[in-house]
Backbone as XML, in Angstrom:
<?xml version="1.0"?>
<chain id="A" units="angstrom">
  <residue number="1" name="UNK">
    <atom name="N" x="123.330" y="107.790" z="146.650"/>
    <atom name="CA" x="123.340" y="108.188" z="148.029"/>
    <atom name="C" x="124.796" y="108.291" z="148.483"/>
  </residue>
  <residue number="2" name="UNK">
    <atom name="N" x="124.830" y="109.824" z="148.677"/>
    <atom name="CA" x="126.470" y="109.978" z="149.313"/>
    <atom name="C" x="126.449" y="109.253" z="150.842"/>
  </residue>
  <residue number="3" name="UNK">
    <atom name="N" x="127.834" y="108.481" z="151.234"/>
    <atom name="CA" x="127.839" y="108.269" z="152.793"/>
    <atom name="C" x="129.152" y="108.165" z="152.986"/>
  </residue>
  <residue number="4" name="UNK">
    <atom name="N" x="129.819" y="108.338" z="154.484"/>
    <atom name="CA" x="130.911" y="108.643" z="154.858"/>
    <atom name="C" x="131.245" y="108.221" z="156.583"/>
  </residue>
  <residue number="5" name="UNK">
    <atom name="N" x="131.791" y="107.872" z="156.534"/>
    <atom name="CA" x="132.568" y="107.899" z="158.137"/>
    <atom name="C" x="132.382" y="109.373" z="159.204"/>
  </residue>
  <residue number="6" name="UNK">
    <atom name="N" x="131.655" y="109.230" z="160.154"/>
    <atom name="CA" x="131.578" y="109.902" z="160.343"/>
    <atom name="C" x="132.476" y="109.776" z="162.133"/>
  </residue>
  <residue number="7" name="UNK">
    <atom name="N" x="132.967" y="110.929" z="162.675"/>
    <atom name="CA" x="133.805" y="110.921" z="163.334"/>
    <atom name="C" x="133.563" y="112.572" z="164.620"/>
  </residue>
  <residue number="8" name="UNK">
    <atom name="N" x="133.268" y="112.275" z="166.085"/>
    <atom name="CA" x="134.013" y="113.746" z="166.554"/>
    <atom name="C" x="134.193" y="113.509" z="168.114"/>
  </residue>
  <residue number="9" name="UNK">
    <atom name="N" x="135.208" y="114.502" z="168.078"/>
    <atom name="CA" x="135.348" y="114.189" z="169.624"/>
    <atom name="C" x="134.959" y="115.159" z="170.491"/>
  </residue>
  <residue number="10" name="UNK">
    <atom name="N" x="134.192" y="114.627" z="171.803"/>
    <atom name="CA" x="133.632" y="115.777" z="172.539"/>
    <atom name="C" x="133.840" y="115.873" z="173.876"/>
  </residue>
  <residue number="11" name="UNK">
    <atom name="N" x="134.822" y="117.553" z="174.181"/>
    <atom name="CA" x="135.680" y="117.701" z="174.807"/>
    <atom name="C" x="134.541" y="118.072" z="176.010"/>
  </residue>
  <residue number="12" name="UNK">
    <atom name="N" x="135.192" y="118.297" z="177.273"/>
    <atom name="CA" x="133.821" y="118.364" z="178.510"/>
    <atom name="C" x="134.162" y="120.307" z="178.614"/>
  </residue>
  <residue number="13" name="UNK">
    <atom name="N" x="133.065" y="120.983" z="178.763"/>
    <atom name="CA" x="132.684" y="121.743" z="179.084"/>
    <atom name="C" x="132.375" y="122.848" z="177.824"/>
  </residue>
  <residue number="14" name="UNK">
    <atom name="N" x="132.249" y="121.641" z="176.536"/>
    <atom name="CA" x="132.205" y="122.408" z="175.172"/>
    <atom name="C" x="130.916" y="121.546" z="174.564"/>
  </residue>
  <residue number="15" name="UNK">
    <atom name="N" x="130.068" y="122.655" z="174.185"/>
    <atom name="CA" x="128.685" y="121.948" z="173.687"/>
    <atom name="C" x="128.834" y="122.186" z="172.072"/>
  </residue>
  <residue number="16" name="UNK">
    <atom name="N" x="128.828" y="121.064" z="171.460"/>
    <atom name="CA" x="128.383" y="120.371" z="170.082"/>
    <atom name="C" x="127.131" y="120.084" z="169.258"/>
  </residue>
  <residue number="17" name="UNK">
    <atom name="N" x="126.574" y="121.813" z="168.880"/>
    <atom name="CA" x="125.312" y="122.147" z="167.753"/>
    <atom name="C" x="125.713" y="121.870" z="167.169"/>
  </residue>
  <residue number="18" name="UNK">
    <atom name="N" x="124.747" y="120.771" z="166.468"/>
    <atom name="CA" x="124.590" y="120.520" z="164.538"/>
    <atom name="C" x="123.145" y="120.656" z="164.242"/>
  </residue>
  <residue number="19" name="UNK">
    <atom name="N" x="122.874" y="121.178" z="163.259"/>
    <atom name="CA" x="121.762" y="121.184" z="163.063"/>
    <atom name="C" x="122.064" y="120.479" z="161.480"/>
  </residue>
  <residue number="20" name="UNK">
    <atom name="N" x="121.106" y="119.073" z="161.486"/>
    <atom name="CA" x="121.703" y="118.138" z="160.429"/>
    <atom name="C" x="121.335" y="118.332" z="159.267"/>
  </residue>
  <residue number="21" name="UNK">
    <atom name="N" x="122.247" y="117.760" z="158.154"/>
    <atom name="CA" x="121.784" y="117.653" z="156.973"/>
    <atom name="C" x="122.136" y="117.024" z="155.989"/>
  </residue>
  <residue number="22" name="UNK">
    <atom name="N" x="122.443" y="115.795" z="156.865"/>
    <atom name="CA" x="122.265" y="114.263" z="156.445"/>
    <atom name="C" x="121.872" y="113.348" z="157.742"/>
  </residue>
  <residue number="23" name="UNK">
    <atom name="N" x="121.970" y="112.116" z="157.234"/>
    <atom name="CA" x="121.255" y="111.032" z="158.049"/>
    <atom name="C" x="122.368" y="111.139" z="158.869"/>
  </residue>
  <residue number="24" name="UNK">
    <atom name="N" x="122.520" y="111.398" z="160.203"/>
    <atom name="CA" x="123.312" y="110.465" z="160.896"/>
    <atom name="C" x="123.522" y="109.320" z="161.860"/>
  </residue>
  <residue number="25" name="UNK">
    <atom name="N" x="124.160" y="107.908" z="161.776"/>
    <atom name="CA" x="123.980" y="106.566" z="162.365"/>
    <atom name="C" x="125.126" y="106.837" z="163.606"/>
  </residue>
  <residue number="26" name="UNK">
    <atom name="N" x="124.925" y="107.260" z="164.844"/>
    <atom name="CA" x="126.075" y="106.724" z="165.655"/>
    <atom name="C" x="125.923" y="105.624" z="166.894"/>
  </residue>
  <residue number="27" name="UNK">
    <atom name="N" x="127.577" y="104.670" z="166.122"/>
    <atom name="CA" x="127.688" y="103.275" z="166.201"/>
    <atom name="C" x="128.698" y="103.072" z="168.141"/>
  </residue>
  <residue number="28" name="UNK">
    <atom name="N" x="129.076" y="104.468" z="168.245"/>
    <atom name="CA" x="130.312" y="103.917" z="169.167"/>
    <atom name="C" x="130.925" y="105.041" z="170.163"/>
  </residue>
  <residue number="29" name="UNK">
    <atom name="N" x="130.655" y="104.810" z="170.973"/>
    <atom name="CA" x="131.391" y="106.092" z="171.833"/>
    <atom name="C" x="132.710" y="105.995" z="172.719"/>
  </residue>
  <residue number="30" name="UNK">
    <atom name="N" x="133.687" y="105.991" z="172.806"/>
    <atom name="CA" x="134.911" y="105.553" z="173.449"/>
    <atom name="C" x="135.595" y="106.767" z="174.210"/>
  </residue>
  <residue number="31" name="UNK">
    <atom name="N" x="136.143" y="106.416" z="175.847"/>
    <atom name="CA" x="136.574" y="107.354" z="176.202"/>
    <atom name="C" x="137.885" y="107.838" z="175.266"/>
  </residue>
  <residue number="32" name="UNK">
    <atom name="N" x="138.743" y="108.996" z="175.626"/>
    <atom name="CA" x="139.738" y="109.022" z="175.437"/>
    <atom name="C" x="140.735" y="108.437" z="175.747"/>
  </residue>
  <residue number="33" name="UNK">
    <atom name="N" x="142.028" y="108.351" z="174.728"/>
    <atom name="CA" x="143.019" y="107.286" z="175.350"/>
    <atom name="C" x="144.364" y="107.935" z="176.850"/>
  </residue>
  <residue number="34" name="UNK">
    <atom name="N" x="143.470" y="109.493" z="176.850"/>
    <atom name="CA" x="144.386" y="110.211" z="178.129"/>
    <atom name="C" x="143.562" y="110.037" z="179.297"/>
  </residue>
  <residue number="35" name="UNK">
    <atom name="N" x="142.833" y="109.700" z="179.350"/>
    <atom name="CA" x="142.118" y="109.223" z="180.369"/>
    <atom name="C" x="142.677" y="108.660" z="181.830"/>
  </residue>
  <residue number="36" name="UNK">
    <atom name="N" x="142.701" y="108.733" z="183.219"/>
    <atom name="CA" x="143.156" y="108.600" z="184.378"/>
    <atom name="C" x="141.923" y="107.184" z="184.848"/>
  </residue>
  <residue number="37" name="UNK">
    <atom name="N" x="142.475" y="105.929" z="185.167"/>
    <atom name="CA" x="142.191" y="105.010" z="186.096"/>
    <atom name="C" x="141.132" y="105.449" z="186.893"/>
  </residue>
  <residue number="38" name="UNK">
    <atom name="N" x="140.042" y="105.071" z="186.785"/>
    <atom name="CA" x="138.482" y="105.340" z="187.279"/>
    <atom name="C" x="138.003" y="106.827" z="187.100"/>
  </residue>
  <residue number="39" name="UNK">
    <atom name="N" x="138.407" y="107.443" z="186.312"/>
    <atom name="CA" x="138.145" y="108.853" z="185.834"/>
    <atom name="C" x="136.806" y="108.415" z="184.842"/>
  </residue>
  <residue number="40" name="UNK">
    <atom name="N" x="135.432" y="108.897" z="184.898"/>
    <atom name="CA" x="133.984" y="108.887" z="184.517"/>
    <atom name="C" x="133.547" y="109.980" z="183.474"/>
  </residue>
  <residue number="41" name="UNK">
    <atom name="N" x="132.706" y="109.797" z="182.339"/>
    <atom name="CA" x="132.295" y="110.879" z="181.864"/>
    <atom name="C" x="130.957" y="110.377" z="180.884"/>
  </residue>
  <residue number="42" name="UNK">
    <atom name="N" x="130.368" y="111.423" z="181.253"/>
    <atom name="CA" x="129.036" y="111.021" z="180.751"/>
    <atom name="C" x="128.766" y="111.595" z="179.838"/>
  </residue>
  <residue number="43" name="UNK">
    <atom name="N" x="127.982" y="110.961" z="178.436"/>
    <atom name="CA" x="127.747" y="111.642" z="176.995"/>
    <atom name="C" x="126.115" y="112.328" z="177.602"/>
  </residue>
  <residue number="44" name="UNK">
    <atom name="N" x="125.971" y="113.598" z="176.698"/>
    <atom name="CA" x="124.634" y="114.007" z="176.751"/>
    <atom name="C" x="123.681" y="114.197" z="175.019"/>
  </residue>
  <residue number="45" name="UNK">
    <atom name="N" x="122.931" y="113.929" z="175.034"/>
    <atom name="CA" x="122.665" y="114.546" z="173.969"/>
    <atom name="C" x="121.374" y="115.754" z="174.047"/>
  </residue>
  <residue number="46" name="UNK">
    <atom name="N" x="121.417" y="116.482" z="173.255"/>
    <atom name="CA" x="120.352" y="117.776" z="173.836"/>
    <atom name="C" x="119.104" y="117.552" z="172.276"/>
  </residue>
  <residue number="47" name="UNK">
    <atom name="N" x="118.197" y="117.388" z="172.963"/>
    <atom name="CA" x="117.526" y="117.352" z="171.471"/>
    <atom name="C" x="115.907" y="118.016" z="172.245"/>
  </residue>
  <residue number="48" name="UNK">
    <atom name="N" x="115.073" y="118.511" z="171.580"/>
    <atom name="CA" x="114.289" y="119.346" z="171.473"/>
    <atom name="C" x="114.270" y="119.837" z="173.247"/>
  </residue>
  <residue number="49" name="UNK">
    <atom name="N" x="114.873" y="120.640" z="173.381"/>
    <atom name="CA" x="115.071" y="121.081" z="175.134"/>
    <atom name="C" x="115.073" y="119.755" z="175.711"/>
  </residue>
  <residue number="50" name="UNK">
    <atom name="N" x="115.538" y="119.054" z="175.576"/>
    <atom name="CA" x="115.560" y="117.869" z="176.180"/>
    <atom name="C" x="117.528" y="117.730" z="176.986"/>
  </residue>
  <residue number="51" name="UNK">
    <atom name="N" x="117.665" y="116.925" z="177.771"/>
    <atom name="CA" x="119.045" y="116.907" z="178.213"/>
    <atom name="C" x="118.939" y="115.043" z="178.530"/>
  </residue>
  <residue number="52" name="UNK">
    <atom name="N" x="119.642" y="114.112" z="177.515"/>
    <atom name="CA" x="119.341" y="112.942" z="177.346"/>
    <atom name="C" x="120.798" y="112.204" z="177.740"/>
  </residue>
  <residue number="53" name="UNK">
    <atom name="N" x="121.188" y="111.022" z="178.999"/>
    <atom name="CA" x="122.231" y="110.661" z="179.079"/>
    <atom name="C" x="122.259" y="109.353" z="178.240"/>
  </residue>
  <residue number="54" name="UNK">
    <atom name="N" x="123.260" y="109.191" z="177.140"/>
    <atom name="CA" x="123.459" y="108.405" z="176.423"/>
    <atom name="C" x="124.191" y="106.948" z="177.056"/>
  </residue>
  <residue number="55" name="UNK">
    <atom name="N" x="124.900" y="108.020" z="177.770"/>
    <atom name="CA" x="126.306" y="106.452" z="178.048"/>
    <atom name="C" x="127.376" y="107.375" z="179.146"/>
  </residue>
  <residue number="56" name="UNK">
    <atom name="N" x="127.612" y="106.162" z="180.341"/>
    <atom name="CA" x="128.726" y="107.066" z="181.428"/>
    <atom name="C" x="129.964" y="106.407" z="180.928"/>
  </residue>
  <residue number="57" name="UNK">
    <atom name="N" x="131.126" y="106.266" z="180.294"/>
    <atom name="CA" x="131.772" y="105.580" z="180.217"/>
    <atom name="C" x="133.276" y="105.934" z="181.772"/>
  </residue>
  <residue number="58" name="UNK">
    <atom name="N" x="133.769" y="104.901" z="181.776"/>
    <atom name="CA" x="134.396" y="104.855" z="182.802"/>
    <atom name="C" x="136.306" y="103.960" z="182.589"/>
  </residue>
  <residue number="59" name="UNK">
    <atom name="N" x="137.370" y="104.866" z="182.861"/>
    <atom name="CA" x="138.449" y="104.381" z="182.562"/>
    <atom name="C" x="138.863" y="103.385" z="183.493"/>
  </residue>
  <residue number="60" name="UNK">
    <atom name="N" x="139.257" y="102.095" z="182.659"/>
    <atom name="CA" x="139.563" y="101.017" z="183.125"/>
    <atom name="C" x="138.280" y="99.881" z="183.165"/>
  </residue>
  <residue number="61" name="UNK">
    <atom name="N" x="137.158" y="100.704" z="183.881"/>
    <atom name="CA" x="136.075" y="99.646" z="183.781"/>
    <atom name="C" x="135.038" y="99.221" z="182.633"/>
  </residue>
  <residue number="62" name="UNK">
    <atom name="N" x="134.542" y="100.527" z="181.818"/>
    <atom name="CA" x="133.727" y="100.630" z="180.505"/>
    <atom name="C" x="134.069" y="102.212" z="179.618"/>
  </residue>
  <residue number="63" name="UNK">
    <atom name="N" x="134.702" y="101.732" z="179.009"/>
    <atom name="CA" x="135.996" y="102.212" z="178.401"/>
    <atom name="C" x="135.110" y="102.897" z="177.054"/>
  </residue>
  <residue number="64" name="UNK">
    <atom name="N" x="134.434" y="101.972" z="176.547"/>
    <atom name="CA" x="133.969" y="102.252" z="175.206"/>
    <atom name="C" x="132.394" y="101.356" z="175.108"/>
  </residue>
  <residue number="65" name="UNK">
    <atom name="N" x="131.465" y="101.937" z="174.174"/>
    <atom name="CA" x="129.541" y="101.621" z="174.349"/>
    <atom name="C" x="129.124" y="101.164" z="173.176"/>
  </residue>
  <residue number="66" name="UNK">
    <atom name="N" x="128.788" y="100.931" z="172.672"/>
    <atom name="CA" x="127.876" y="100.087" z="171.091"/>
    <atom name="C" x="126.542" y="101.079" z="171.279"/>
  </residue>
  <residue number="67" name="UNK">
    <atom name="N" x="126.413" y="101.909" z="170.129"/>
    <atom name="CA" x="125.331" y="102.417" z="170.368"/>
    <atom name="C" x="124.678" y="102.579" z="169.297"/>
  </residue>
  <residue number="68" name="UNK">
    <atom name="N" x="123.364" y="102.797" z="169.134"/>
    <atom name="CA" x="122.403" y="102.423" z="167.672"/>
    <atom name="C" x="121.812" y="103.665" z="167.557"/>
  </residue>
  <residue number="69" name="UNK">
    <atom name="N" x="121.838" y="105.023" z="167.231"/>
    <atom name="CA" x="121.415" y="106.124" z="167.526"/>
    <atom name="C" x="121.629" y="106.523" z="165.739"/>
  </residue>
  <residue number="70" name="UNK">
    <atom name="N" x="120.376" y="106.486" z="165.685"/>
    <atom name="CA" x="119.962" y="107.582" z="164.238"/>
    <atom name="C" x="119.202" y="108.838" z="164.270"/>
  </residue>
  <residue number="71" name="UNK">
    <atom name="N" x="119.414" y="109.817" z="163.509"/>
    <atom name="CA" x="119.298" y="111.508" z="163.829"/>
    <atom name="C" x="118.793" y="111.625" z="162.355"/>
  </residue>
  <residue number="72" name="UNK">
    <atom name="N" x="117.976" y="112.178" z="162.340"/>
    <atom name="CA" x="117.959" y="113.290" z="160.406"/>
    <atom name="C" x="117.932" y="114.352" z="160.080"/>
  </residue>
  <residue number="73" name="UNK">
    <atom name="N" x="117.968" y="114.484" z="158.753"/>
    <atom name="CA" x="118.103" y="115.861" z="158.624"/>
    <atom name="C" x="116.998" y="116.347" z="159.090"/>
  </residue>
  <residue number="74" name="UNK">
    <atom name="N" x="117.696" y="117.901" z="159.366"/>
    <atom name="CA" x="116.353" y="118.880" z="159.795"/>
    <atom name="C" x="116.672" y="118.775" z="161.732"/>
  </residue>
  <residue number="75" name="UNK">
    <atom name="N" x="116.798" y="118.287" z="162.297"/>
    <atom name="CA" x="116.908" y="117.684" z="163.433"/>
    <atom name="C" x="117.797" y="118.656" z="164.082"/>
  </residue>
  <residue number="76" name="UNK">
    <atom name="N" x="117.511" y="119.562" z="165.354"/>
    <atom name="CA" x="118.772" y="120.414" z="165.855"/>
    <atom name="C" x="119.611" y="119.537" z="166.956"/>
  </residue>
  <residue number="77" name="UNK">
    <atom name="N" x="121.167" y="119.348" z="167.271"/>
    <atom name="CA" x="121.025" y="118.625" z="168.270"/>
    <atom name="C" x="122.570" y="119.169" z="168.596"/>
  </residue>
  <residue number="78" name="UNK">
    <atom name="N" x="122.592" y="118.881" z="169.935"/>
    <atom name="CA" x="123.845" y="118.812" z="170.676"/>
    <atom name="C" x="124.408" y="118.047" z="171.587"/>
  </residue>
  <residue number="79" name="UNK">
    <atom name="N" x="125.324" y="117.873" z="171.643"/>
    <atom name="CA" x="126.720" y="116.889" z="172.759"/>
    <atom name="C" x="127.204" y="117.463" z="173.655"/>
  </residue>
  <residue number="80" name="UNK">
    <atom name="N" x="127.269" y="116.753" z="174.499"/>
    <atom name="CA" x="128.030" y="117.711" z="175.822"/>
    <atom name="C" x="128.312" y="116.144" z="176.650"/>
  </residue>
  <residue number="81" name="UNK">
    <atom name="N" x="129.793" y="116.679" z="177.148"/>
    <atom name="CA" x="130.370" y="115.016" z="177.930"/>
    <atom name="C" x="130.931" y="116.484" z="179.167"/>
  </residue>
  <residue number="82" name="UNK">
    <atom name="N" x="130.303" y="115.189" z="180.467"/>
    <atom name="CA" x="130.439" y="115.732" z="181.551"/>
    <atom name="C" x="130.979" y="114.541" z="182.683"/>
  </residue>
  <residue number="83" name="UNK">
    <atom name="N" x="132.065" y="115.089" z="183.299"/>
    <atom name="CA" x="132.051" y="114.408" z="184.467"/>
    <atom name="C" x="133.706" y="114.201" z="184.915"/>
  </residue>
  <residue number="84" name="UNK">
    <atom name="N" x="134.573" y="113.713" z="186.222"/>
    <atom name="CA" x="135.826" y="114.073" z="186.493"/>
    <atom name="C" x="136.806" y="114.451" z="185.224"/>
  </residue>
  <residue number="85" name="UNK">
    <atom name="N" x="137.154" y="115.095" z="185.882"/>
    <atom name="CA" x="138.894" y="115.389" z="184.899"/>
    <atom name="C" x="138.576" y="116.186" z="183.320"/>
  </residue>
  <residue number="86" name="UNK">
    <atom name="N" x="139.285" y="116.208" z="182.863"/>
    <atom name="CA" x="139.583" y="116.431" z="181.543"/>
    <atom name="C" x="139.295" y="115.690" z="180.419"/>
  </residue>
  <residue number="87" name="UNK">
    <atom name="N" x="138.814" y="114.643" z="180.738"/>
    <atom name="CA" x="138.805" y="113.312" z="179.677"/>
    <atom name="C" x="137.488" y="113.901" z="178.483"/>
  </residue>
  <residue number="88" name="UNK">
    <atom name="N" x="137.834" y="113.779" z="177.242"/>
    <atom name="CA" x="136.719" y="114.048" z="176.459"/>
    <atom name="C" x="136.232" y="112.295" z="175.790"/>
  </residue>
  <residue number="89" name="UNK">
    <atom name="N" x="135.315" y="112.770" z="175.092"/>
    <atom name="CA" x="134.639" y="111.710" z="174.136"/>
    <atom name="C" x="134.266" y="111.374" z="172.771"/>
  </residue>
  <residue number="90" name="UNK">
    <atom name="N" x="135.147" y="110.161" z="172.487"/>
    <atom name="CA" x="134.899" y="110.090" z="170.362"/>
    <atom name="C" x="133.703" y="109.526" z="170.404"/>
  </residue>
  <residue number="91" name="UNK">
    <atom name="N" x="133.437" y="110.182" z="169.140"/>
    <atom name="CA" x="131.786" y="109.154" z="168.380"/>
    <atom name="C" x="132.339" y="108.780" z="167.128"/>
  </residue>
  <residue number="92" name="UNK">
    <atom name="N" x="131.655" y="107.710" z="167.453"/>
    <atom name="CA" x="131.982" y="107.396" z="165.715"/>
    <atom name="C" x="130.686" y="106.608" z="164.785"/>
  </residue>
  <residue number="93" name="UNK">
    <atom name="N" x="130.639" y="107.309" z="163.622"/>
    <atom name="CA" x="129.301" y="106.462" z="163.132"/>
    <atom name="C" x="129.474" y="106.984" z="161.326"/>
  </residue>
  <residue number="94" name="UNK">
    <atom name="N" x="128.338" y="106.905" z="160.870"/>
    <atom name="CA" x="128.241" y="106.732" z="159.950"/>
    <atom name="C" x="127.015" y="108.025" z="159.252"/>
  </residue>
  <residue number="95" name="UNK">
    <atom name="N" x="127.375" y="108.581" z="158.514"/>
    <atom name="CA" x="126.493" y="109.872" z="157.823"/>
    <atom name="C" x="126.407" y="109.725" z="156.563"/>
  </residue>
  <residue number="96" name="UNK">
    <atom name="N" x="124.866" y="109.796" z="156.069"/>
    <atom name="CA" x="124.345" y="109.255" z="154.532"/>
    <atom name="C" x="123.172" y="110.579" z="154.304"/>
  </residue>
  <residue number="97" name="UNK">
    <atom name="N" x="123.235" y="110.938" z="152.798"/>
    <atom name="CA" x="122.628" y="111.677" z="152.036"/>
    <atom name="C" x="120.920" y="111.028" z="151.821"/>
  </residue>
  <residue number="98" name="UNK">
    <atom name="N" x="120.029" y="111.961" z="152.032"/>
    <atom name="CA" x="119.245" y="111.417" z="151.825"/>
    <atom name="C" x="118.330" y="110.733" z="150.489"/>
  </residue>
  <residue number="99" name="UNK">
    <atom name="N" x="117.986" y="109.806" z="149.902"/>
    <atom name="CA" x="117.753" y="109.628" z="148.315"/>
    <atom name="C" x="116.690" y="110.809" z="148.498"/>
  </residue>
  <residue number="100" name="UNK">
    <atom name="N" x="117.314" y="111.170" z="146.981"/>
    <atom name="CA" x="115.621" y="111.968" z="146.249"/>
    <atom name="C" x="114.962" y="110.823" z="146.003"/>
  </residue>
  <residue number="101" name="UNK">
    <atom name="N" x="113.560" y="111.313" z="145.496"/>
    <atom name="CA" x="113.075" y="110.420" z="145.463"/>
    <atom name="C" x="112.805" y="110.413" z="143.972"/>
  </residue>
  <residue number="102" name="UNK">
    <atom name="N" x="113.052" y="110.101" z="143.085"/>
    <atom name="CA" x="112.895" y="109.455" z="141.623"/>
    <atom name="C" x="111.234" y="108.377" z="140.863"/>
  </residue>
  <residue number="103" name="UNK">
    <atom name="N" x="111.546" y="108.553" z="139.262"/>
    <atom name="CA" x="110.723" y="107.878" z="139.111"/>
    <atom name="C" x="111.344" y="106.174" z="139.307"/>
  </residue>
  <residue number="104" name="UNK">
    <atom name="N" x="112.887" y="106.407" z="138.992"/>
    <atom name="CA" x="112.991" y="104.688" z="138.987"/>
    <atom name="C" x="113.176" y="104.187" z="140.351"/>
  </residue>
  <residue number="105" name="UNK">
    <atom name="N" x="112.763" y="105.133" z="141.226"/>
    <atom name="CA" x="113.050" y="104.115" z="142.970"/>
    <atom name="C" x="111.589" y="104.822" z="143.737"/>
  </residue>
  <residue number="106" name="UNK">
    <atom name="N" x="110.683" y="103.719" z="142.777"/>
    <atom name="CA" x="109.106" y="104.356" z="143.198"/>
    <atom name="C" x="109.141" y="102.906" z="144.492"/>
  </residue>
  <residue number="107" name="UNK">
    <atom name="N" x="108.312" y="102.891" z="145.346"/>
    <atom name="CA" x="108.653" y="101.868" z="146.004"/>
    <atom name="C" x="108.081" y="100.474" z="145.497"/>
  </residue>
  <residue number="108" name="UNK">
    <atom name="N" x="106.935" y="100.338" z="144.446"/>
    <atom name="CA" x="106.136" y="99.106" z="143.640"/>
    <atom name="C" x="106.326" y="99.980" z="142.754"/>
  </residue>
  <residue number="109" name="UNK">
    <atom name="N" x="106.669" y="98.801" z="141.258"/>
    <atom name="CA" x="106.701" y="98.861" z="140.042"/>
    <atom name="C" x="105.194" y="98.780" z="139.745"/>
  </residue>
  <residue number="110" name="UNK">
    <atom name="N" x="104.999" y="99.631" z="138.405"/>
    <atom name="CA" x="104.376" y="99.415" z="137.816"/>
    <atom name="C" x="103.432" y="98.353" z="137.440"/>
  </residue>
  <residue number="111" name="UNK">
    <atom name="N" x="104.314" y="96.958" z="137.006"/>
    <atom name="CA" x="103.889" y="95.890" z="137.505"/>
    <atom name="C" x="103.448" y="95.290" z="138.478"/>
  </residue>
  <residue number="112" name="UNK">
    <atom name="N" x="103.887" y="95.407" z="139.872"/>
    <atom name="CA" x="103.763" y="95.098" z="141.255"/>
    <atom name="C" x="102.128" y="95.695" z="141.535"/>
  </residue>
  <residue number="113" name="UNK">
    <atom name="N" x="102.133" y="96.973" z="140.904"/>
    <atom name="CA" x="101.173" y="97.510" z="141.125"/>
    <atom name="C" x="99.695" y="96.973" z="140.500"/>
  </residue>
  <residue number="114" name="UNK">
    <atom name="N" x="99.873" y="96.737" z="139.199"/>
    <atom name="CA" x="98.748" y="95.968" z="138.098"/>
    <atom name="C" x="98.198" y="94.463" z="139.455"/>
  </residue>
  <residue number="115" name="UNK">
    <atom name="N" x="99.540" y="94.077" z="139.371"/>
    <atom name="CA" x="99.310" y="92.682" z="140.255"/>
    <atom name="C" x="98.227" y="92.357" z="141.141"/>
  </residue>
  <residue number="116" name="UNK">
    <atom name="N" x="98.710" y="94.088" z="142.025"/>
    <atom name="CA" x="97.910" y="93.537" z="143.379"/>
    <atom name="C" x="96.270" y="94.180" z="143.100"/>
  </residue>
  <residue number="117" name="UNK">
    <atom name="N" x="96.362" y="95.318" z="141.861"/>
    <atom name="CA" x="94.787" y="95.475" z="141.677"/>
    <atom name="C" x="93.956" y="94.180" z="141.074"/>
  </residue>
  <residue number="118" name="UNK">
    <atom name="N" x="94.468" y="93.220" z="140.771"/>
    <atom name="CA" x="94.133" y="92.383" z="140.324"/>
    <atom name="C" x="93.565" y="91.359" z="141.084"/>
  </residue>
  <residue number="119" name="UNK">
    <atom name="N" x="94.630" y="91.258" z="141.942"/>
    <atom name="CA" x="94.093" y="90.100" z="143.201"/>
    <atom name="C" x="93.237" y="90.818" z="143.998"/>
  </residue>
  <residue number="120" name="UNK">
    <atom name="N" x="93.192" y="91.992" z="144.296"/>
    <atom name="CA" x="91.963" y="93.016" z="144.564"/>
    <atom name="C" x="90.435" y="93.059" z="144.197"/>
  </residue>
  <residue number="121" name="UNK">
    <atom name="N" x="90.591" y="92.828" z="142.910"/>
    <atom name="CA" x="89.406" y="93.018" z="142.054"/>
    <atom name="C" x="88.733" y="91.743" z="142.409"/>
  </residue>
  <residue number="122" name="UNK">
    <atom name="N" x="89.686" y="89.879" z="142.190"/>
    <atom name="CA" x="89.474" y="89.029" z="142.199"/>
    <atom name="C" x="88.811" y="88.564" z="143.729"/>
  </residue>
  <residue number="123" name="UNK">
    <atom name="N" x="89.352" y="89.437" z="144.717"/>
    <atom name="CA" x="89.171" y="88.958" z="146.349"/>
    <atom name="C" x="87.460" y="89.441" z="146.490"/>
  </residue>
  <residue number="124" name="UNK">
    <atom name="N" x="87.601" y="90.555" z="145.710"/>
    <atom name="CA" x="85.997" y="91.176" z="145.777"/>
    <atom name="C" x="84.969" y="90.603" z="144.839"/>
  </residue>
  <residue number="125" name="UNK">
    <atom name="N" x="85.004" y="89.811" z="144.001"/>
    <atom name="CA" x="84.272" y="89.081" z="143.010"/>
    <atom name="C" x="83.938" y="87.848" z="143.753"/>
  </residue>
  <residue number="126" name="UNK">
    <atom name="N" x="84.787" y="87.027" z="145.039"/>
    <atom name="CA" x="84.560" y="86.147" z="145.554"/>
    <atom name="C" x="83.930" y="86.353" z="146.470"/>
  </residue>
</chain>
């Protein structure tokens, strides 16, 4: 499984399509460091016609957000940061390949499997 740092910054009045194709985890949203003393901006995310506010962050007062947001492939989506001034917005997170799926990463072994027909067979005999 490929994975990587994933990183972008999103400037206000510029919308950010991806249409994915890997996992993506985002961990963190932080204003910019040009940012003006109570200057506001709000993350959006756009996902199936939807217009979703993530996080307002705010200079000086909430600066930067902890955020737990997973996306997958296949998934169309976009960013858009709105609100005073010029100030844009980093994300930062984490983007992973999805496993194929293989014979050696079946989710029960072979064994695992014998096991539980067993205690199966045995639960129904009682």
């Amino acid at each position: 499984m490929l994975s990587g740092v994933f990183g972008q910054e999103i400037e206000q009045k510029k919308q950010y399509k991806n249409k994915l194709v890997t996992i993506m985890h985002i961990h963190h949203a932080t204003i910019d460091t040009g940012a003006k003393p109570g200057e506001r901006v709000h993350l959006y995310l756009h996902k199936n016609e939807m217009k979703i506010l993530l996080c307002t962050l705010i200079e000086g007062a909430c600066e930067n957000v902890k955020l737990d947001l997973l996306l997958f492939p296949g998934e169309e989506i976009s960013f858009t940061a709105e609100g005073s001034g010029s100030t844009s917005i980093h994300l930062v997170g984490v983007q992973e390949e999805l496993k194929e799926n293989s014979e050696d990463s079946d989710e029960y072994s072979d064994e695992t499997l014998k096991m539980m027909e067993e205690l199966i067979k045995k639960q129904k005999q009682n």
